[in-house]
C-alpha positions in Angstrom: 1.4 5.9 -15.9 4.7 5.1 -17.6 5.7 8.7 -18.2 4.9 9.6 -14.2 7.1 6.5 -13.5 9.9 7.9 -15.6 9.4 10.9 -13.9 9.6 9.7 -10.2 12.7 7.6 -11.5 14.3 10.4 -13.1 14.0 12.8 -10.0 15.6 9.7 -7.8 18.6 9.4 -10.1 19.4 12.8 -9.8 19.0 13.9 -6.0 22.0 13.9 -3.8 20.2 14.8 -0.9 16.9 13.5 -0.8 14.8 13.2 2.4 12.4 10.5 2.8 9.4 10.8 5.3 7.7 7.3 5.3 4.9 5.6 8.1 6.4 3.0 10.8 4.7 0.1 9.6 6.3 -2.8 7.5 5.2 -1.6 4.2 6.3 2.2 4.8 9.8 0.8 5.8 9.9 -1.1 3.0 9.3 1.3 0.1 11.9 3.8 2.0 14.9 0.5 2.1 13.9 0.0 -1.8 14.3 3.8 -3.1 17.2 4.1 -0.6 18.8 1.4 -2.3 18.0 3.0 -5.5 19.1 6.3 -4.8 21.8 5.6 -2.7 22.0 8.6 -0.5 19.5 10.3 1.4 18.0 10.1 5.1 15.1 8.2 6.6 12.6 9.8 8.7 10.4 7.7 10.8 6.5 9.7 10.9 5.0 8.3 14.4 1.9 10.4 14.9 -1.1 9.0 12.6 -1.8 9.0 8.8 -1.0 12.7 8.3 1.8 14.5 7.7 1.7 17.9 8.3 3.7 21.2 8.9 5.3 20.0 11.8 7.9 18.4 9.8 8.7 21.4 7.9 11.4 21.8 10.6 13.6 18.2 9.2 13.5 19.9 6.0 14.9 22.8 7.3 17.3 21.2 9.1 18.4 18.7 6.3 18.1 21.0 3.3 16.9 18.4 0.6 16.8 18.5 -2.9 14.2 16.0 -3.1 11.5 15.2 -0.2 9.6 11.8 -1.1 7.3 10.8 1.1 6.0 7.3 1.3 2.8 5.5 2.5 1.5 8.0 4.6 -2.7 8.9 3.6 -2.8 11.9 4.5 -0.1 15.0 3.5 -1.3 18.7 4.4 -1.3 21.3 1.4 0.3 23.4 4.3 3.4 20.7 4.3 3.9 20.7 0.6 3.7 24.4 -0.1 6.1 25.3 2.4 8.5 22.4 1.1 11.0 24.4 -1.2 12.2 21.7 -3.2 10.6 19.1 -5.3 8.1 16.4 -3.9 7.2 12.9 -4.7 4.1 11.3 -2.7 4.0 7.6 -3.1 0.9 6.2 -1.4 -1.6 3.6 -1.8 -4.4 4.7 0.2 -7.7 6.6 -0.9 -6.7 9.5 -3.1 -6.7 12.7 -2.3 -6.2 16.1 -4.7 -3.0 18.0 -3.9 -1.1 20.9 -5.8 2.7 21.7 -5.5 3.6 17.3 -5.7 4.2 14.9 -7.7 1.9 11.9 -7.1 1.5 8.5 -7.7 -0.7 5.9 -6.4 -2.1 2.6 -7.8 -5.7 3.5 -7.7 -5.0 6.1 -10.1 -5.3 3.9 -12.8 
């Protein structure tokens, strides 16, 4: 766990144009004001339509051009979403696992 941390923390400290995607609800707000913080750059994207995040959001990456997309608290992400992502991809989630290639992911009930 501490080397996936140091990971995730390393890819933070050195985006300059990250792109977070995190669910409307208090604790997806939450983990995106904290890692903004951290970072101190990037842009916020507010994902309205359910648990999933699929590629219908490609386009924001298009537009935005990241070099870092983190997505935050959302349960579901397609394999779709994250291969077409060009840059590199930190899922932070605490709901049920799921298996996906092409991220970097970390969740609680991994360990």
């Amino acid at each position: 766990m501490k080397r996936l941390l140091e990971t995730i923390k390393d890819h933070l400290q050195k985006a300059s144009n990250p792109l977070f995607f995190f669910d409307d609800d208090p604790d997806g707000a939450c983990a995106f004001l904290l890692l903004h913080k951290f970072c101190g750059t990037g842009k916020g994207i507010t994902t309205k339509a359910g648990p999933i995040l699929d590629v219908d959001s490609l386009r924001k990456c298009e537009e935005y051009q990241p070099d870092l997309v983190v997505i935050l608290d959302k349960a579901i992400v397609s394999q779709e979403f994250l291969d077409g992502v060009k840059c590199p991809k930190i899922w932070i989630d605490h709901h049920p696992l799921l298996k996906r290639d092409n991220v970097i992911y970390f969740n609680p009930k991994m360990f």
